[in-house]
N, C-alpha and C positions, 0 to 999 in steps of 0.2 A: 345639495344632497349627493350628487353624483360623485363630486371633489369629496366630500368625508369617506364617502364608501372606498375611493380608491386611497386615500391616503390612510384609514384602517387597518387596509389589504395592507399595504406598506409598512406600516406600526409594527403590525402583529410579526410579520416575517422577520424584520428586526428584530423584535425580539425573543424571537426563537432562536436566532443565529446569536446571540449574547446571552441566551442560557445553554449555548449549547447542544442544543438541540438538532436533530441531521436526520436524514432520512436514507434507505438502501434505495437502490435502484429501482426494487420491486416496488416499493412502498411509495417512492417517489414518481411512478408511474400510474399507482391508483388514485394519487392526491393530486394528480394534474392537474392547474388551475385555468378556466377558460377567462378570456375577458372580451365583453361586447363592448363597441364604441359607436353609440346614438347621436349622429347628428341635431336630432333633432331637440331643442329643449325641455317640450313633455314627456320624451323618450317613445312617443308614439310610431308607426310608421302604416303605411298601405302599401297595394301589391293588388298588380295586375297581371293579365296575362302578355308577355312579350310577343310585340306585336308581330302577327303572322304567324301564331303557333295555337293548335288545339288543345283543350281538354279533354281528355278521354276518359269514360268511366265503361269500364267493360263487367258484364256479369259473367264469371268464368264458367258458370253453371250453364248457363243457357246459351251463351254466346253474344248476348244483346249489347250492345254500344250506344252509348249515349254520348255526343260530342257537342262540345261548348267554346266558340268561338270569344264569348266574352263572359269573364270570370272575374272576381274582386274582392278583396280581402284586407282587413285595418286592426292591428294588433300595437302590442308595444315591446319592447325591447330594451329595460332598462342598464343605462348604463353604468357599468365596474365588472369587478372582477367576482368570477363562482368558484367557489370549490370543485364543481364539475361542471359535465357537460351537460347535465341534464336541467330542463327549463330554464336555455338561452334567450329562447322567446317565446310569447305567446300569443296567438292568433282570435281575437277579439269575436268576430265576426267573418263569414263568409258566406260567398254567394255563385251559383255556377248557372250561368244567363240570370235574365233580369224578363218582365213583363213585357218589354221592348224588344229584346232581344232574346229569346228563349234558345234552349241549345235543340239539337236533334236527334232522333231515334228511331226506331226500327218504324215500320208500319203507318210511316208519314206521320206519324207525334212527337210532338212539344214538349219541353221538359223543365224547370227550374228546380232548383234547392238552394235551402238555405241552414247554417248551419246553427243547432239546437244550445251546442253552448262549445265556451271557450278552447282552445287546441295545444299541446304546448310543441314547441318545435324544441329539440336534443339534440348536441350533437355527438356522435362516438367517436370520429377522430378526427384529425388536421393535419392537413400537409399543403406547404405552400400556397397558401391563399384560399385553400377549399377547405371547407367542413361534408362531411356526411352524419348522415342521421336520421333521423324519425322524427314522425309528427304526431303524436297518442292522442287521443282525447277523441276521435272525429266522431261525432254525432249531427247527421243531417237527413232534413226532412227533404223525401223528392217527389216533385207531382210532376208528373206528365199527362198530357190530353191527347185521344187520339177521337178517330170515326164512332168506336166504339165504347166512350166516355171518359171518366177521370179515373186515372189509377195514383195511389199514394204509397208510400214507404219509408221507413228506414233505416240509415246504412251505418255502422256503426263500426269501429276500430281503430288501426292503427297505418298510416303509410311505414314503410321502413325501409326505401330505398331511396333517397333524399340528398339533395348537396346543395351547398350554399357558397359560392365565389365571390368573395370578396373583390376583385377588379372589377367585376360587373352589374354589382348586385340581383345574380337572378338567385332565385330559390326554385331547383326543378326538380320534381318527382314523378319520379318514374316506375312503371307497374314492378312490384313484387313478385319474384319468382312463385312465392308462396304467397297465396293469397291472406290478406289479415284483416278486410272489411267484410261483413256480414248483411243483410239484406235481412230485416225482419220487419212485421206491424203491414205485412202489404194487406191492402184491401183495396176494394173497385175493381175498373176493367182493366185489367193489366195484362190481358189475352196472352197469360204464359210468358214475361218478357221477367218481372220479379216474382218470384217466389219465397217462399218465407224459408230460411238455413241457406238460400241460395252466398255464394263467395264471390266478395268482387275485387278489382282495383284503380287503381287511379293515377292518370298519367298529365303533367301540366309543366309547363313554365312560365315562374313569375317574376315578374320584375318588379323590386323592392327600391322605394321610395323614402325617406332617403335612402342611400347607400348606406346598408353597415360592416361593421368592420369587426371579424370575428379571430380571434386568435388563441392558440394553445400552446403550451411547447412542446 
């Protein structure tokens, strides 16, 4: 499947070039085509947090920081060529602490989420081995437990400060100048830490399993 997709890509371009067909500069810059290369043969992949490094999720509203030492995530990344950059890949499931290892928070509480449904990773441009981009879709459920019971929530939007290095495979995201996740559905005791319209963001590095191989011209 993967071999027909790129040799399509292949075809088609041929034959654009034997009918003549060309494109200006401008044009040729909108039509940029990206192409992912999946080791792997179901074109799946996972992602952890590189080791020795935190997640952060910060409520810019309030101030609250929620830190997670161990994070995890299994998406796929099918391989050929797009028309664009946008959904290079996509992020299956995700998870920030596990029951075992919970992440941490203000007021000596515990924290997990998990995320509600699929994420797509984008990139907007390339240069030498790096992609930047955004990650849309995030929708995740977060509970924390503290002295004074369980609080829950919703966090919902978009990263948009994002790069992906191909010599390393990490994928790292780092907080948004402008915040672009939102904090809504809170209920329980969340003694002021989420509120509901509250803004937050999200700060991590992952290391991508296989290694992929992202390029544009």
């Amino acid at each position: 499947m993967r071999r027909i997709t790129k040799l399509s890509a292949i075809a088609a371009a041929a034959l654009l070039g034997a009918a003549g067909v060309t494109a200006t500069n401008a044009s040729a810059a909108a039509q940029a085509t990206w192409t992912v290369t999946n080791p792997a043969a179901d074109d799946t992949f996972t992602a952890v947090n590189v080791a020795g490094t935190t997640a952060v999720l910060t409520n810019k509203s309030t101030g609250a920081q929620v830190t997670c030492r161990t994070i995890s995530a299994t998406g796929s990344a099918v391989d050929g060529v797009r028309a664009s950059g946008a959904g290079l890949a996509t992020i299956q499931t995700a998870n920030f602490g596990s029951s075992a290892a919970k992440c941490s928070g203000p007021l000596g509480s515990t924290w997990v989420a998990v995320s509600n449904a699929p994420m797509t990773l984008n990139g907007t441009t390339y240069s030498a081995g790096v992609t930047k981009g955004t990650i849309t879709g995030i929708d995740v459920k977060l509970t924390g437990t503290s002295l004074v019971g369980t609080c829950t929530a919703r966090i919902k939007g978009s990263a948009n400060t994002g790069s992906y290095t191909n010599s390393t495979g990490v994928l790292e995201i780092l907080n948004d100048a402008t915040p672009a996740l939102t904090i809504s559905e809170v209920s329980g005791s969340c003694a002021g830490l989420l509120n509901n319209g509250n803004v937050a963001t999200f700060s991590a590095k992952y290391q991508v399993t296989p290694v992929l191989t992202v390029t544009s011209p």
